[in-house]
C-alpha positions as CSV (number, residue, x, y, z in Angstrom):
1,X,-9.1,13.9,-6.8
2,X,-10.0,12.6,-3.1
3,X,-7.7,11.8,-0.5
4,X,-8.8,9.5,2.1
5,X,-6.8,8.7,5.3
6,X,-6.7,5.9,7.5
7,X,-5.3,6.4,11.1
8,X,-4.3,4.1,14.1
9,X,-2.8,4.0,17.0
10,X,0.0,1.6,17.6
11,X,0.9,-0.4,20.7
12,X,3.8,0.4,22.4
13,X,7.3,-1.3,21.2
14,X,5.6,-2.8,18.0
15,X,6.8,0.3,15.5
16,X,10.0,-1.7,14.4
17,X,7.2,-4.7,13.2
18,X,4.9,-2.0,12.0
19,X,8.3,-0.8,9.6
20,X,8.7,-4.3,8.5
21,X,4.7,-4.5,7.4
22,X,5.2,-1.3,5.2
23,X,8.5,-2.5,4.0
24,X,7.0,-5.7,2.5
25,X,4.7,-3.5,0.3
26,X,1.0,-3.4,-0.1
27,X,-1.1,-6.5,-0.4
28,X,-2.8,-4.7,-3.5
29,X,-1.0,-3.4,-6.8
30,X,-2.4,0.5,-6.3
31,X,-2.5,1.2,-10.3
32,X,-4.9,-2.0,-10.6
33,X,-7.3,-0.9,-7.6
34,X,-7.4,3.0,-9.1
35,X,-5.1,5.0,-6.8
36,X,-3.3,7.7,-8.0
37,X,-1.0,7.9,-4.6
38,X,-0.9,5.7,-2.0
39,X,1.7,6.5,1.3
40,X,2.3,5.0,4.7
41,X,3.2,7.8,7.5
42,X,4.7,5.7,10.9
43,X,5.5,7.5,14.0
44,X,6.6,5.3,17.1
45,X,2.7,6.0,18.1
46,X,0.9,6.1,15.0
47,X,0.8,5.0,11.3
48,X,-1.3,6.5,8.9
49,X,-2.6,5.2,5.1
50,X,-2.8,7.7,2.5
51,X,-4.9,6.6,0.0
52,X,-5.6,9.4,-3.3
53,X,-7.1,9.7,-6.8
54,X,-10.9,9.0,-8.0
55,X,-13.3,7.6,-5.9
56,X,-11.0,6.8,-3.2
57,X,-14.4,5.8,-0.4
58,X,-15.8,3.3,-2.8
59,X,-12.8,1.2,-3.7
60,X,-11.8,1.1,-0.2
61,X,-15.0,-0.2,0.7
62,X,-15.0,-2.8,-2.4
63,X,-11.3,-3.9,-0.9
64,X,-12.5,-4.2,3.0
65,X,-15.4,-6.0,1.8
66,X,-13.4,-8.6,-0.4
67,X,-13.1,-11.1,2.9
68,X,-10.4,-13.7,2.4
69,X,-8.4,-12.0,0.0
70,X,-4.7,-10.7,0.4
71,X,-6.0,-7.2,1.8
72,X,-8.7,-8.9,4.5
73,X,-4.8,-11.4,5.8
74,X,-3.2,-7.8,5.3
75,X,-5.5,-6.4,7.9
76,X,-5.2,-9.3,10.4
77,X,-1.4,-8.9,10.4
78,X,-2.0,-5.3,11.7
79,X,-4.7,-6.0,14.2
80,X,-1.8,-7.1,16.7
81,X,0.3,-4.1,16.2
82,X,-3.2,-1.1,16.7
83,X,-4.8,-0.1,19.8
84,X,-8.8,0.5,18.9
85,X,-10.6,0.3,15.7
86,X,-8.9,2.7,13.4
87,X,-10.1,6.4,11.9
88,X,-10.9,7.7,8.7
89,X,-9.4,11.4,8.5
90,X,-10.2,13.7,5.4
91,X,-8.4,16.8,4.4
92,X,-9.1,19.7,6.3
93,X,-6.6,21.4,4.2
94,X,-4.8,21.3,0.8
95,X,-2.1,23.3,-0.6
96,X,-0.4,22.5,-4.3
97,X,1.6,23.8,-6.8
């Protein structure tokens, strides 16, 4: 399994609009697209997408490439709330049961 995850900076003051973005769920039904897991870590500074299972690189790519779907509007919602472009962080470390 790969985990993938995807990290930006928030503005300041815009975490309360960030928590209503997660609330509303993501813009893609995770079974379809192949996850196995799929979280959303927010800090008042920072939110971070978790994205795990089998060839998590490629169907991230195939869902950023899709322009004009409901992912590519996702994204534009977000680009008010993130300072910079965001980061692609892979595990440096792994512990399970």
């Amino acid at each position: 399994m790969q985990r993938i995850a995807i990290v930006a900076r928030l503005k300041p003051g815009v975490e309360e609009r960030a928590a209503e973005l997660i609330q509303a769920g993501p813009p893609f039904d995770p079974r379809e697209r192949g996850f196995d897991r799929h979280a959303v870590y927010l800090s008042a500074d920072e939110i971070v997408f978790v994205f795990e299972g089998r060839e998590v690189e490629w169907i991230l790519d195939e869902m950023v490439d899709e322009l004009g779907g409901r992912v590519a509007h996702a994204l534009a919602a977000w680009e008010d709330l993130v300072l910079g472009p965001p980061r692609i962080a892979r595990p440096a470390y792994v512990w399970e049961r």
